[in-house]
MIMAR-591054 format. One line per 10 residues: number of its first residue (from 1); their letters; for each residue y negated, z negated, x negated of C-alpha. Coordinates in pm, whole numbers, plus 50000, padded with zeros to 5 digits. Layout:
BEGIN
NUM = a = Y Z X ~ ...;
This chain:
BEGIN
1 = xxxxxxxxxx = 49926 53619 43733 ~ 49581 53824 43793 ~ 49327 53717 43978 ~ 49372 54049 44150 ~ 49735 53975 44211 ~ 49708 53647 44377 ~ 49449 53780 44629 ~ 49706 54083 44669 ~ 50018 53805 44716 ~ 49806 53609 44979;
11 = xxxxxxxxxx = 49723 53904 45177 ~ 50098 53979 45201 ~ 50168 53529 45282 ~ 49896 53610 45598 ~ 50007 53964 45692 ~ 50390 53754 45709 ~ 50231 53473 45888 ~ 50070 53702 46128 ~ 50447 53908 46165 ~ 50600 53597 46223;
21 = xxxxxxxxxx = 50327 53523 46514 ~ 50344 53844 46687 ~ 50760 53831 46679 ~ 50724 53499 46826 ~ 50481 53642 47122 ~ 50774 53942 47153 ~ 51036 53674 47242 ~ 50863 53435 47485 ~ 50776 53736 47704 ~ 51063 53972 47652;
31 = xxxxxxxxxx = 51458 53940 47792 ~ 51531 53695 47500 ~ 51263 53425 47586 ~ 51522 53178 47778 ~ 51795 53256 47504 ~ 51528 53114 47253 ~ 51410 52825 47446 ~ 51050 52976 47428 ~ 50849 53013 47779 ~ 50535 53224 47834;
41 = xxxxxxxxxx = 50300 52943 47724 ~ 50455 52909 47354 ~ 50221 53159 47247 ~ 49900 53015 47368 ~ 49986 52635 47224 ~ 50152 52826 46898 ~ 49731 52981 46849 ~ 49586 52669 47007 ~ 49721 52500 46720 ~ 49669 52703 46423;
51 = xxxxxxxxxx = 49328 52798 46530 ~ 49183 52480 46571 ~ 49397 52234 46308 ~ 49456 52444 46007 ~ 49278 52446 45683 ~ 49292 52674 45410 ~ 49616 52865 45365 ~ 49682 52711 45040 ~ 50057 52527 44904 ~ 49866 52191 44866;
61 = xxxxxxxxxx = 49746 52163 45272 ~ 49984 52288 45519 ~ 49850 52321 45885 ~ 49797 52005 46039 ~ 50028 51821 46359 ~ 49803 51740 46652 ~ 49950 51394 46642 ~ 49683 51247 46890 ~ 49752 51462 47174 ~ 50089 51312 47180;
71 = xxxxxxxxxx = 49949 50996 47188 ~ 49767 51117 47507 ~ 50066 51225 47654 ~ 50209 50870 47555 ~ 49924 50724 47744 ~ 49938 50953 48042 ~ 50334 50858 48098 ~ 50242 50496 48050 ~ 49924 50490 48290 ~ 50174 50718 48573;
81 = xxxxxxxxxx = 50442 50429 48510 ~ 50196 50106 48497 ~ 49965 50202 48821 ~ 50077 50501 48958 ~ 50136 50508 49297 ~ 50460 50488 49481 ~ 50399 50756 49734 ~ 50322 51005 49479 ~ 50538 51262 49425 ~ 50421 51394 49065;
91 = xxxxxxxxxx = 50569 51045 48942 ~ 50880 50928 48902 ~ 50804 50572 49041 ~ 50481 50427 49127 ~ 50419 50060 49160 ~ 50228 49874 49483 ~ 49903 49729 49356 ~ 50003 49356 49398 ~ 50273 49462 49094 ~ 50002 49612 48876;
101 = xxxxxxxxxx = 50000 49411 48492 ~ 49623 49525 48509 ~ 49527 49440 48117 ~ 49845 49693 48031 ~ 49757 49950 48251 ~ 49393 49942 48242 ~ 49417 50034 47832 ~ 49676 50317 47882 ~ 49478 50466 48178 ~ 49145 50443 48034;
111 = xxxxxxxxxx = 49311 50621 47733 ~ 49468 50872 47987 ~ 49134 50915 48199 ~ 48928 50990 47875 ~ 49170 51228 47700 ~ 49282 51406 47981 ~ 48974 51419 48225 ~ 49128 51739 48423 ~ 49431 51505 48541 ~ 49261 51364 48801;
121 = xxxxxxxxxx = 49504 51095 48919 ~ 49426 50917 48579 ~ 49150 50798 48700 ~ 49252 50727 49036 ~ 49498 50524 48854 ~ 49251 50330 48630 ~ 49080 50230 48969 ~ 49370 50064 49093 ~ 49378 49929 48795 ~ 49059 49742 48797;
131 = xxxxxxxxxx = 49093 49674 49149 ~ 49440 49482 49102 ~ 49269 49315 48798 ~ 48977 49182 49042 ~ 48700 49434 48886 ~ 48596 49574 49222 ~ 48278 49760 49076 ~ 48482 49915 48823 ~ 48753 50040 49115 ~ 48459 50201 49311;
141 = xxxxxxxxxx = 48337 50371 49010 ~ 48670 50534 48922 ~ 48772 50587 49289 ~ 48461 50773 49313 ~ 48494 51017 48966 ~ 48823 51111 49142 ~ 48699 51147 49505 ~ 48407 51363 49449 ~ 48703 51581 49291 ~ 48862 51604 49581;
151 = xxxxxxxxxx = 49151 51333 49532 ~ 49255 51279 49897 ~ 49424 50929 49776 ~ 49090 50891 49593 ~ 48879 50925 49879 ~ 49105 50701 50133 ~ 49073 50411 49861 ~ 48715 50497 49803 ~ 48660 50460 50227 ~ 48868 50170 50249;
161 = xxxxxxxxxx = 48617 50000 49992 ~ 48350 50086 50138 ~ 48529 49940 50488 ~ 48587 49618 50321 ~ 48217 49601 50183 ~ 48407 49581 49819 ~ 48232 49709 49501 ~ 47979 49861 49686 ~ 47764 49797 50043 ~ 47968 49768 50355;
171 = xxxxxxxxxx = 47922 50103 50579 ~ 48164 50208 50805 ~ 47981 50536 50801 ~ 48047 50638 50441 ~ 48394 50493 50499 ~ 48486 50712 50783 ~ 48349 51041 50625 ~ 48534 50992 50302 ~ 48841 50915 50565 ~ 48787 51258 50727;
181 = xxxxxxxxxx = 48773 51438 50364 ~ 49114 51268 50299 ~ 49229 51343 50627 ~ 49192 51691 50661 ~ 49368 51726 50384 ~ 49679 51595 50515 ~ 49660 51241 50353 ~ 49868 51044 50576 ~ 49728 50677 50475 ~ 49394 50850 50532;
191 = xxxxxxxxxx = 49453 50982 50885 ~ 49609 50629 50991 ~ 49319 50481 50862 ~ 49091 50706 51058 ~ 49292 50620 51390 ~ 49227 50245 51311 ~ 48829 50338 51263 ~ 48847 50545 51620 ~ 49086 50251 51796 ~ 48804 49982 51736;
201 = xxxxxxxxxx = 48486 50200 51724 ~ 48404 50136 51362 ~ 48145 50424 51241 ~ 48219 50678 51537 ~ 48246 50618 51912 ~ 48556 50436 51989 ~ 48811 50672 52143 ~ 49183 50560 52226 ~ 49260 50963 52277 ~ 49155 51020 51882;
211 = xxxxxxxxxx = 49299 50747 51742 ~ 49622 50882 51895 ~ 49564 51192 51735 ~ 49532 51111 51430 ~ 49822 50844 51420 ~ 50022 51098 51506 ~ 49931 51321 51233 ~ 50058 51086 51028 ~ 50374 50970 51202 ~ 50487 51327 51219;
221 = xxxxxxxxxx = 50510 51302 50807 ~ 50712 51004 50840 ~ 50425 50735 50755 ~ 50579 50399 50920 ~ 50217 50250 50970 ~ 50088 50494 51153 ~ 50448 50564 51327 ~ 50433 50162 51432 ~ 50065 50242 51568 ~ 50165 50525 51785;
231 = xxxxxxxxxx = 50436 50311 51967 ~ 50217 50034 52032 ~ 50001 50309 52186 ~ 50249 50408 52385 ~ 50375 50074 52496 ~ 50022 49984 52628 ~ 49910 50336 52762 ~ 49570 50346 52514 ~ 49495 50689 52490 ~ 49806 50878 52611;
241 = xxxxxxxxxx = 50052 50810 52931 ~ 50249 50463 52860 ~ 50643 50519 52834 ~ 50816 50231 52665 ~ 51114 50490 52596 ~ 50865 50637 52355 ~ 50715 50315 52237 ~ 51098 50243 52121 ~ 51128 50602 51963 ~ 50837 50569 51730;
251 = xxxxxxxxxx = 50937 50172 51659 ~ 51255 50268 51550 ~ 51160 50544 51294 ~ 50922 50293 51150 ~ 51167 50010 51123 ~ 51465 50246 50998 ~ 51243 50306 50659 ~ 51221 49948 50646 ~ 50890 49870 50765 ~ 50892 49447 50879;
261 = xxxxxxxxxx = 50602 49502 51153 ~ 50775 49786 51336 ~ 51090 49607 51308 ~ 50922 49292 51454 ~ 50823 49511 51707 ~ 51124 49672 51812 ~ 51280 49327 51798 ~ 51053 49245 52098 ~ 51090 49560 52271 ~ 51468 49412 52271;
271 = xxxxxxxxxx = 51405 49116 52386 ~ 51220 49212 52651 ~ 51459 49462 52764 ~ 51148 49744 52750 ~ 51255 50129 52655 ~ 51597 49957 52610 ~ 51876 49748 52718 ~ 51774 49379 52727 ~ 51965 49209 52412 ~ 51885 48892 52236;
281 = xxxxxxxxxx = 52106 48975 51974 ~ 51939 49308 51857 ~ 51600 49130 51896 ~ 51821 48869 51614 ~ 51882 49155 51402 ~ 51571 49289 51421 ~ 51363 49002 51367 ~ 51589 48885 51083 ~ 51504 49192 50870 ~ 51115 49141 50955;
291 = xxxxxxxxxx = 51121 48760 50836 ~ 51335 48868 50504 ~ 51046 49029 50397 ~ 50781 48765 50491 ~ 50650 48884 50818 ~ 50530 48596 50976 ~ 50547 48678 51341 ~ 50928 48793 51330 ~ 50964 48409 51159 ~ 50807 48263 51471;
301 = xxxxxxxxxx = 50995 48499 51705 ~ 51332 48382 51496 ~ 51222 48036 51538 ~ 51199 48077 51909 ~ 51518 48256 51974 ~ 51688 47944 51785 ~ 51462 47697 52020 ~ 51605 47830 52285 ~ 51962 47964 52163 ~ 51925 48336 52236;
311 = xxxxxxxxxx = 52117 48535 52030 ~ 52216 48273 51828 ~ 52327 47868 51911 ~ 52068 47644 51986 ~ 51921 47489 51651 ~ 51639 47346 51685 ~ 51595 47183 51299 ~ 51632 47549 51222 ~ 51368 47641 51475 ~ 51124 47389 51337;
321 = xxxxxxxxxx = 51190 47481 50994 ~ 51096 47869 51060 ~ 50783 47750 51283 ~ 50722 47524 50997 ~ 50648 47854 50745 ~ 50551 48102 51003 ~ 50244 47812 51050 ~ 50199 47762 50659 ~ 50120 48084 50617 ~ 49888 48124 50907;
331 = xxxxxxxxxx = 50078 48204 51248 ~ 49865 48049 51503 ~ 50173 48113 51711 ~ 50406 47932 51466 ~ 50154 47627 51473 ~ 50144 47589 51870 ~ 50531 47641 51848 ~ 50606 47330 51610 ~ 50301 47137 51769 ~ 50519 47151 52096;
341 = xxxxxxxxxx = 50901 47018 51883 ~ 50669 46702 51744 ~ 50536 46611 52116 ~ 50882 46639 52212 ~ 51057 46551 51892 ~ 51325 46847 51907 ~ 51437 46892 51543 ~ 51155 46650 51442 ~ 51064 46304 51431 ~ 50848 46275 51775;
351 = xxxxxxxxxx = 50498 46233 51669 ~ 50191 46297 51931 ~ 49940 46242 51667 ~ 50107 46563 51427 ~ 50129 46741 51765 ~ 49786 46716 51844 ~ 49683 46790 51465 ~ 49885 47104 51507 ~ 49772 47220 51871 ~ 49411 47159 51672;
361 = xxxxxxxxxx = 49532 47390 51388 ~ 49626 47638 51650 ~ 49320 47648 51858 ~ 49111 47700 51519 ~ 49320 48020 51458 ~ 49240 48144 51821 ~ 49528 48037 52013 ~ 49431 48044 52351 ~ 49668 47792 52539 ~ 49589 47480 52250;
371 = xxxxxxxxxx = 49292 47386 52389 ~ 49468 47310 52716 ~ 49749 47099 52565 ~ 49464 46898 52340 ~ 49285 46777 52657 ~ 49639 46701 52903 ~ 49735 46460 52522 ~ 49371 46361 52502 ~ 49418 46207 52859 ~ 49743 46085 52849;
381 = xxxxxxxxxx = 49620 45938 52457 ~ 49300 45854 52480 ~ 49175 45783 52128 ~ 49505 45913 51991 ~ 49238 46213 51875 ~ 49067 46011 51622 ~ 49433 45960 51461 ~ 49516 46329 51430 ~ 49717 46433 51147 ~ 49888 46762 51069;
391 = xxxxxxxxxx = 50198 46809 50849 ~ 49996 47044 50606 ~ 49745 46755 50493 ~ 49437 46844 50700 ~ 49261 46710 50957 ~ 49105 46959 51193 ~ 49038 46764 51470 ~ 48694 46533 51529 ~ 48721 46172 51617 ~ 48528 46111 51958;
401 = x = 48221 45927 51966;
Protein backbone atom coordinates (compact mmCIF):
# COMPACT_ATOMS: atom_id res chain seq x y z
CA UNK A 1 0.00 0.00 0.00
CA UNK A 2 0.88 3.89 -0.78
CA UNK A 3 2.01 6.05 1.47
CA UNK A 4 -0.92 8.10 0.27
CA UNK A 5 -3.26 5.25 0.95
CA UNK A 6 -2.41 4.53 4.47
CA UNK A 7 -2.83 8.22 5.48
CA UNK A 8 -6.24 7.96 3.42
CA UNK A 9 -7.16 4.42 5.49
CA UNK A 10 -6.32 6.17 8.88
CA UNK A 11 -8.38 9.10 8.23
CA UNK A 12 -11.33 6.75 7.58
CA UNK A 13 -10.01 4.33 11.29
CA UNK A 14 -10.46 8.13 13.13
CA UNK A 15 -13.48 9.45 11.19
CA UNK A 16 -15.03 5.59 12.51
CA UNK A 17 -13.63 6.15 15.89
CA UNK A 18 -15.09 9.53 16.06
CA UNK A 19 -18.78 7.86 14.57
CA UNK A 20 -18.56 5.41 17.07
CA UNK A 21 -18.09 8.34 19.84
CA UNK A 22 -20.79 10.55 18.76
CA UNK A 23 -23.39 7.30 18.48
CA UNK A 24 -22.34 6.55 21.89
CA UNK A 25 -23.17 10.36 23.13
CA UNK A 26 -26.75 9.77 21.00
CA UNK A 27 -27.64 6.84 23.33
CA UNK A 28 -26.72 7.99 26.85
CA UNK A 29 -28.90 11.08 26.31
CA UNK A 30 -31.64 9.86 24.06
CA UNK A 31 -34.86 7.32 24.98
CA UNK A 32 -32.44 4.29 24.62
CA UNK A 33 -29.85 5.35 27.33
CA UNK A 34 -31.41 2.98 30.24
CA UNK A 35 -32.00 0.14 27.57
CA UNK A 36 -28.12 0.38 27.02
CA UNK A 37 -27.02 0.65 30.52
CA UNK A 38 -25.33 4.05 29.58
CA UNK A 39 -26.21 7.24 31.92
CA UNK A 40 -25.53 10.91 31.04
CA UNK A 41 -21.98 10.81 32.44
CA UNK A 42 -20.69 7.89 29.98
CA UNK A 43 -19.80 10.45 27.62
CA UNK A 44 -17.69 12.67 29.73
CA UNK A 45 -15.54 9.52 31.36
CA UNK A 46 -15.69 7.82 27.61
CA UNK A 47 -13.44 11.57 26.47
CA UNK A 48 -11.86 11.79 29.90
CA UNK A 49 -10.25 8.70 29.00
CA UNK A 50 -9.21 8.84 25.52
CA UNK A 51 -8.07 12.34 25.84
CA UNK A 52 -5.79 12.03 28.50
CA UNK A 53 -4.45 8.07 28.25
CA UNK A 54 -4.15 7.39 24.60
CA UNK A 55 -1.15 7.36 22.46
CA UNK A 56 -0.80 7.23 18.92
CA UNK A 57 -3.59 5.54 17.01
CA UNK A 58 -1.40 2.89 15.78
CA UNK A 59 -2.14 -1.44 15.86
CA UNK A 60 0.98 -1.83 18.12
CA UNK A 61 -0.42 0.66 21.25
CA UNK A 62 -4.01 0.54 21.91
CA UNK A 63 -5.41 3.27 24.34
CA UNK A 64 -4.37 2.76 27.70
CA UNK A 65 -6.80 1.46 31.07
CA UNK A 66 -6.61 4.01 33.87
CA UNK A 67 -5.80 1.13 36.15
CA UNK A 68 -4.75 3.47 39.12
CA UNK A 69 -7.90 5.23 39.53
CA UNK A 70 -9.39 1.96 40.39
CA UNK A 71 -6.95 1.48 42.79
CA UNK A 72 -8.20 4.82 44.30
CA UNK A 73 -11.52 3.72 44.34
CA UNK A 74 -10.12 0.45 46.06
CA UNK A 75 -8.63 2.68 48.64
CA UNK A 76 -11.56 4.98 49.08
CA UNK A 77 -13.99 1.76 49.85
CA UNK A 78 -11.32 0.45 52.16
CA UNK A 79 -10.60 3.84 54.12
CA UNK A 80 -14.98 4.29 54.30
CA UNK A 81 -14.93 0.57 55.71
CA UNK A 82 -11.65 0.75 58.10
CA UNK A 83 -12.48 4.36 59.85
CA UNK A 84 -15.48 5.58 58.60
CA UNK A 85 -17.84 6.62 60.88
CA UNK A 86 -20.91 4.86 62.06
CA UNK A 87 -23.30 7.73 61.97
CA UNK A 88 -22.57 8.47 58.48
CA UNK A 89 -24.94 7.88 56.11
CA UNK A 90 -22.77 7.89 52.74
CA UNK A 91 -21.29 4.51 54.26
CA UNK A 92 -22.51 1.41 54.58
CA UNK A 93 -21.05 0.80 58.13
CA UNK A 94 -18.71 2.89 60.00
CA UNK A 95 -16.67 1.67 62.89
CA UNK A 96 -16.36 3.56 66.61
CA UNK A 97 -12.80 4.76 67.00
CA UNK A 98 -11.84 2.31 69.87
CA UNK A 99 -12.37 -0.48 66.79
CA UNK A 100 -10.11 1.38 64.40
CA UNK A 101 -6.89 -1.25 63.14
CA UNK A 102 -5.09 2.25 62.74
CA UNK A 103 -1.80 0.87 60.67
CA UNK A 104 -4.64 -0.64 58.02
CA UNK A 105 -6.60 2.25 57.81
CA UNK A 106 -4.14 4.93 58.07
CA UNK A 107 -2.40 3.46 54.54
CA UNK A 108 -5.78 3.12 52.68
CA UNK A 109 -6.93 6.62 53.83
CA UNK A 110 -3.82 8.41 53.24
CA UNK A 111 -4.06 6.76 49.75
CA UNK A 112 -7.78 7.90 49.62
CA UNK A 113 -7.04 11.54 51.05
CA UNK A 114 -4.21 12.09 48.39
CA UNK A 115 -5.96 10.70 45.31
CA UNK A 116 -9.19 11.94 45.92
CA UNK A 117 -8.64 15.37 47.76
CA UNK A 118 -12.38 16.64 46.76
CA UNK A 119 -13.87 13.69 49.03
CA UNK A 120 -13.56 15.38 51.97
CA UNK A 121 -14.47 12.71 54.53
CA UNK A 122 -11.13 10.97 53.47
CA UNK A 123 -9.43 12.97 55.37
CA UNK A 124 -11.68 13.28 58.15
CA UNK A 125 -11.22 9.63 58.14
CA UNK A 126 -7.36 9.58 58.13
CA UNK A 127 -7.70 11.81 61.34
CA UNK A 128 -9.48 9.33 63.17
CA UNK A 129 -7.15 7.33 62.05
CA UNK A 130 -4.16 8.81 63.62
CA UNK A 131 -6.06 9.71 66.54
CA UNK A 132 -7.09 5.94 67.32
CA UNK A 133 -3.41 5.10 66.51
CA UNK A 134 -2.25 7.68 69.38
CA UNK A 135 -0.79 10.37 66.70
CA UNK A 136 -2.75 13.29 68.14
CA UNK A 137 -0.76 15.99 66.02
CA UNK A 138 -1.41 14.14 63.00
CA UNK A 139 -5.47 13.96 63.95
CA UNK A 140 -5.48 17.82 64.40
CA UNK A 141 -3.80 18.30 61.17
CA UNK A 142 -6.27 16.22 59.16
CA UNK A 143 -9.30 17.28 61.27
CA UNK A 144 -8.34 20.66 60.35
CA UNK A 145 -7.78 20.15 56.16
CA UNK A 146 -11.40 18.89 56.48
CA UNK A 147 -12.85 21.54 58.85
CA UNK A 148 -11.70 24.58 57.15
CA UNK A 149 -13.81 22.77 54.27
CA UNK A 150 -16.62 22.91 56.02
CA UNK A 151 -16.88 19.17 57.38
CA UNK A 152 -19.38 19.67 60.24
CA UNK A 153 -18.04 16.13 61.76
CA UNK A 154 -14.63 17.69 61.00
CA UNK A 155 -15.07 20.67 62.92
CA UNK A 156 -16.89 18.93 66.12
CA UNK A 157 -13.68 16.57 66.30
CA UNK A 158 -11.44 19.45 65.54
CA UNK A 159 -13.33 21.49 68.82
CA UNK A 160 -13.38 18.57 70.88
CA UNK A 161 -9.42 18.52 70.47
CA UNK A 162 -8.94 21.59 71.08
CA UNK A 163 -11.40 21.00 74.44
CA UNK A 164 -9.22 18.25 75.51
CA UNK A 165 -5.92 20.37 74.94
CA UNK A 166 -4.97 17.29 72.40
CA UNK A 167 -2.65 17.89 69.39
CA UNK A 168 -2.82 21.35 69.80
CA UNK A 169 -3.15 24.18 72.91
CA UNK A 170 -6.12 23.82 75.15
CA UNK A 171 -8.77 26.79 74.37
CA UNK A 172 -12.17 26.45 75.02
CA UNK A 173 -12.58 29.45 72.80
CA UNK A 174 -11.45 27.92 69.50
CA UNK A 175 -13.33 24.82 70.69
CA UNK A 176 -16.64 26.42 71.04
CA UNK A 177 -16.47 28.43 67.71
CA UNK A 178 -15.58 25.41 65.65
CA UNK A 179 -18.71 23.83 67.81
CA UNK A 180 -20.99 26.64 66.55
CA UNK A 181 -19.71 26.09 62.74
CA UNK A 182 -20.72 22.40 63.24
CA UNK A 183 -23.72 23.29 64.91
CA UNK A 184 -25.40 25.46 62.71
CA UNK A 185 -25.13 23.11 60.40
CA UNK A 186 -27.26 20.68 62.00
CA UNK A 187 -24.44 18.36 63.40
CA UNK A 188 -26.10 16.76 66.21
CA UNK A 189 -22.78 15.56 68.21
CA UNK A 190 -21.79 19.19 67.63
CA UNK A 191 -24.86 20.90 69.12
CA UNK A 192 -24.73 18.42 72.25
CA UNK A 193 -21.37 19.33 72.62
CA UNK A 194 -22.13 23.00 72.56
CA UNK A 195 -24.91 22.48 75.34
CA UNK A 196 -22.17 20.76 77.50
CA UNK A 197 -19.77 24.02 76.80
CA UNK A 198 -22.97 26.44 77.82
CA UNK A 199 -24.08 23.92 80.96
CA UNK A 200 -20.55 24.45 82.66
CA UNK A 201 -19.50 27.88 81.27
CA UNK A 202 -16.57 26.65 79.25
CA UNK A 203 -15.61 29.52 76.55
CA UNK A 204 -19.06 31.48 76.75
CA UNK A 205 -21.09 32.59 79.79
CA UNK A 206 -22.65 29.66 81.39
CA UNK A 207 -26.36 29.57 80.60
CA UNK A 208 -28.71 26.56 81.70
CA UNK A 209 -31.50 28.19 79.13
CA UNK A 210 -28.83 27.59 76.05
CA UNK A 211 -27.61 24.54 76.90
CA UNK A 212 -31.26 23.43 76.77
CA UNK A 213 -31.51 24.73 73.49
CA UNK A 214 -29.15 23.27 71.96
CA UNK A 215 -29.66 19.71 73.57
CA UNK A 216 -32.71 19.83 72.21
CA UNK A 217 -31.65 20.47 68.78
CA UNK A 218 -30.14 17.46 68.93
CA UNK A 219 -32.62 15.24 70.73
CA UNK A 220 -35.22 16.24 68.23
CA UNK A 221 -32.89 14.19 65.51
CA UNK A 222 -32.91 11.32 67.71
CA UNK A 223 -29.22 11.78 69.24
CA UNK A 224 -29.50 9.65 72.67
CA UNK A 225 -26.69 11.85 74.35
CA UNK A 226 -28.12 14.82 73.99
CA UNK A 227 -31.81 13.19 74.44
CA UNK A 228 -30.31 11.75 78.05
CA UNK A 229 -29.10 15.50 78.71
CA UNK A 230 -32.40 17.08 78.14
CA UNK A 231 -34.14 14.74 80.72
CA UNK A 232 -31.71 15.29 83.31
CA UNK A 233 -32.56 18.95 82.60
CA UNK A 234 -35.80 18.43 83.10
CA UNK A 235 -35.60 16.28 86.16
CA UNK A 236 -33.61 19.06 87.98
CA UNK A 237 -35.40 22.23 86.50
CA UNK A 238 -31.81 23.79 84.95
CA UNK A 239 -32.89 25.96 82.39
CA UNK A 240 -36.55 25.07 81.66
CA UNK A 241 -39.65 24.24 84.21
CA UNK A 242 -38.80 20.72 86.03
CA UNK A 243 -41.49 17.91 85.16
CA UNK A 244 -40.23 14.45 85.90
CA UNK A 245 -43.05 13.20 83.35
CA UNK A 246 -40.78 14.79 80.81
CA UNK A 247 -37.53 13.80 82.38
CA UNK A 248 -39.00 10.06 81.80
CA UNK A 249 -40.07 10.95 78.12
CA UNK A 250 -36.67 11.99 76.94
CA UNK A 251 -34.95 8.96 79.19
CA UNK A 252 -36.87 6.57 77.51
CA UNK A 253 -36.15 7.57 73.83
CA UNK A 254 -32.52 7.51 74.78
CA UNK A 255 -32.56 4.13 76.42
CA UNK A 256 -34.96 2.53 73.65
CA UNK A 257 -31.87 3.05 71.01
CA UNK A 258 -29.87 1.39 73.49
CA UNK A 259 -28.01 4.00 75.12
CA UNK A 260 -26.57 2.37 78.92
CA UNK A 261 -26.53 6.00 80.66
CA UNK A 262 -30.12 6.89 79.80
CA UNK A 263 -31.12 3.49 80.63
CA UNK A 264 -29.31 3.82 84.02
CA UNK A 265 -31.20 6.74 84.31
CA UNK A 266 -34.56 5.71 83.67
CA UNK A 267 -33.78 2.75 85.91
CA UNK A 268 -33.61 5.34 88.76
CA UNK A 269 -36.41 7.36 87.71
CA UNK A 270 -38.14 3.77 88.48
CA UNK A 271 -36.92 3.26 91.43
CA UNK A 272 -37.72 6.26 92.74
CA UNK A 273 -41.16 6.18 91.57
CA UNK A 274 -40.46 9.89 89.70
CA UNK A 275 -42.52 10.59 86.22
CA UNK A 276 -43.63 6.95 86.88
CA UNK A 277 -45.03 4.27 88.91
CA UNK A 278 -42.59 3.24 91.67
CA UNK A 279 -41.17 -0.39 90.54
CA UNK A 280 -38.07 -2.12 91.62
CA UNK A 281 -38.42 -4.49 89.03
CA UNK A 282 -38.32 -2.07 85.97
CA UNK A 283 -35.45 -0.23 87.76
CA UNK A 284 -33.97 -4.40 87.48
CA UNK A 285 -34.57 -4.34 83.92
CA UNK A 286 -33.32 -1.24 83.34
CA UNK A 287 -30.23 -1.33 85.15
CA UNK A 288 -29.49 -4.83 83.83
CA UNK A 289 -29.24 -3.56 80.22
CA UNK A 290 -26.94 -0.52 81.46
CA UNK A 291 -24.41 -2.97 83.33
CA UNK A 292 -24.43 -5.46 80.08
CA UNK A 293 -22.74 -2.93 78.41
CA UNK A 294 -20.24 -1.85 81.14
CA UNK A 295 -21.85 1.13 82.67
CA UNK A 296 -20.54 1.28 85.92
CA UNK A 297 -23.16 3.11 87.87
CA UNK A 298 -26.15 0.75 86.69
CA UNK A 299 -23.49 -2.15 88.21
CA UNK A 300 -23.54 -0.37 91.54
CA UNK A 301 -27.28 0.38 91.36
CA UNK A 302 -27.69 -3.63 90.48
CA UNK A 303 -25.49 -4.35 93.32
CA UNK A 304 -27.68 -2.39 95.64
CA UNK A 305 -31.02 -3.63 94.58
CA UNK A 306 -29.49 -7.27 95.35
CA UNK A 307 -28.14 -5.79 98.91
CA UNK A 308 -31.26 -5.08 99.72
CA UNK A 309 -33.55 -7.63 97.65
CA UNK A 310 -35.57 -5.19 95.55
CA UNK A 311 -36.62 -6.53 92.55
CA UNK A 312 -34.81 -9.44 92.92
CA UNK A 313 -34.00 -11.94 96.30
CA UNK A 314 -31.63 -10.78 98.61
CA UNK A 315 -27.98 -11.87 97.48
CA UNK A 316 -25.63 -10.31 98.94
CA UNK A 317 -22.32 -12.43 97.43
CA UNK A 318 -23.93 -11.21 94.26
CA UNK A 319 -24.13 -7.68 95.57
CA UNK A 320 -20.49 -7.68 96.58
CA UNK A 321 -19.41 -9.19 93.48
CA UNK A 322 -21.11 -6.26 91.25
CA UNK A 323 -19.76 -3.55 93.89
CA UNK A 324 -16.59 -5.43 93.54
CA UNK A 325 -16.30 -4.30 89.48
CA UNK A 326 -18.38 -1.23 89.60
CA UNK A 327 -15.22 -0.16 92.22
CA UNK A 328 -12.43 -1.72 89.87
CA UNK A 329 -13.28 0.30 87.35
CA UNK A 330 -13.62 3.48 89.26
CA UNK A 331 -17.22 3.89 90.94
CA UNK A 332 -16.53 5.82 93.98
CA UNK A 333 -20.04 4.69 94.76
CA UNK A 334 -19.26 0.99 94.16
CA UNK A 335 -16.13 1.40 96.56
CA UNK A 336 -18.16 2.98 99.61
CA UNK A 337 -20.81 0.23 98.80
CA UNK A 338 -18.39 -2.90 99.29
CA UNK A 339 -16.36 -0.89 102.01
CA UNK A 340 -19.73 -1.07 104.03
CA UNK A 341 -20.33 -5.52 103.20
CA UNK A 342 -16.46 -5.93 104.65
CA UNK A 343 -17.28 -3.80 108.00
CA UNK A 344 -20.21 -5.87 108.21
CA UNK A 345 -19.08 -8.99 106.47
CA UNK A 346 -22.38 -9.48 104.27
CA UNK A 347 -21.24 -11.64 101.32
CA UNK A 348 -17.63 -11.16 102.54
CA UNK A 349 -15.25 -12.24 104.99
CA UNK A 350 -15.68 -9.28 107.77
CA UNK A 351 -12.58 -7.30 107.59
CA UNK A 352 -12.40 -3.55 109.19
CA UNK A 353 -8.98 -3.05 107.93
CA UNK A 354 -10.28 -3.73 103.84
CA UNK A 355 -13.25 -1.57 104.92
CA UNK A 356 -11.35 1.23 105.91
CA UNK A 357 -8.87 0.76 102.81
CA UNK A 358 -11.98 0.98 100.72
CA UNK A 359 -13.92 3.96 102.52
CA UNK A 360 -10.12 5.54 101.84
CA UNK A 361 -10.43 4.57 98.11
CA UNK A 362 -13.77 6.20 98.11
CA UNK A 363 -13.02 9.44 99.73
CA UNK A 364 -9.98 9.84 97.14
CA UNK A 365 -12.58 9.60 94.28
CA UNK A 366 -14.75 12.37 96.00
CA UNK A 367 -17.20 10.47 97.89
CA UNK A 368 -18.54 12.68 100.27
CA UNK A 369 -19.91 10.44 103.21
CA UNK A 370 -16.19 8.25 103.46
CA UNK A 371 -14.58 10.62 105.32
CA UNK A 372 -17.23 10.30 108.02
CA UNK A 373 -17.15 6.48 108.25
CA UNK A 374 -13.00 6.68 108.32
CA UNK A 375 -13.05 8.78 111.53
CA UNK A 376 -16.39 6.78 113.53
CA UNK A 377 -13.63 3.23 112.50
CA UNK A 378 -10.65 5.40 113.34
CA UNK A 379 -12.24 5.80 116.89
CA UNK A 380 -13.70 2.69 117.45
CA UNK A 381 -9.92 1.22 115.85
CA UNK A 382 -7.55 3.32 116.84
CA UNK A 383 -4.36 2.41 114.98
CA UNK A 384 -6.38 -0.02 112.85
CA UNK A 385 -5.46 2.99 110.11
CA UNK A 386 -1.89 2.20 109.90
CA UNK A 387 -3.10 -1.50 108.87
CA UNK A 388 -5.29 -0.42 105.96
CA UNK A 389 -5.49 -2.63 103.09
CA UNK A 390 -7.80 -2.61 100.08
CA UNK A 391 -8.79 -5.65 97.98
CA UNK A 392 -7.24 -3.99 94.76
CA UNK A 393 -3.52 -4.03 96.21
CA UNK A 394 -3.15 -0.37 97.25
CA UNK A 395 -2.81 1.39 100.13
CA UNK A 396 -4.38 4.81 100.13
CA UNK A 397 -4.57 5.52 103.50
CA UNK A 398 -1.52 7.22 105.82
CA UNK A 399 -0.41 5.60 108.98
CA UNK A 400 -0.81 8.20 111.94
CA UNK A 401 2.05 9.64 113.53
Amino acid sequence: MTAAGRRTGLRACLAGVMGVMVAAATIADGPWARSFGLDAAAPARLTRVTAEDRGPLTPSRPPAIRRPALRNRADGALCDRLAGHPANPMIAQGVEIEEIDPKAAIRACESAARAQPEIVRYAFQLGRAQFAAGRDRDAVHWFRIAAERGYPPAQTNLALMYRAGRGVARSDPEAVRWLRKAAQAGNPRAQTSLGWMYRRGRGVLRSDTEAVRWYRKAAEQGHPPAQTNLGLMYRDGRGIAQSDTEAVRWYRRAAEQGFPRAQSSLASMYRDGRGVPQSYTSAVYWNRLAAAQGSTSAINNLGTRYEFGQGVPQDYAEAARLFSEAARHGNKFGMFNLAELYEHGHGVSQSLSRAIGLYCLAAINGHSGAHERIRALEQSGGSIVARAQSPFGRDPCRPRR
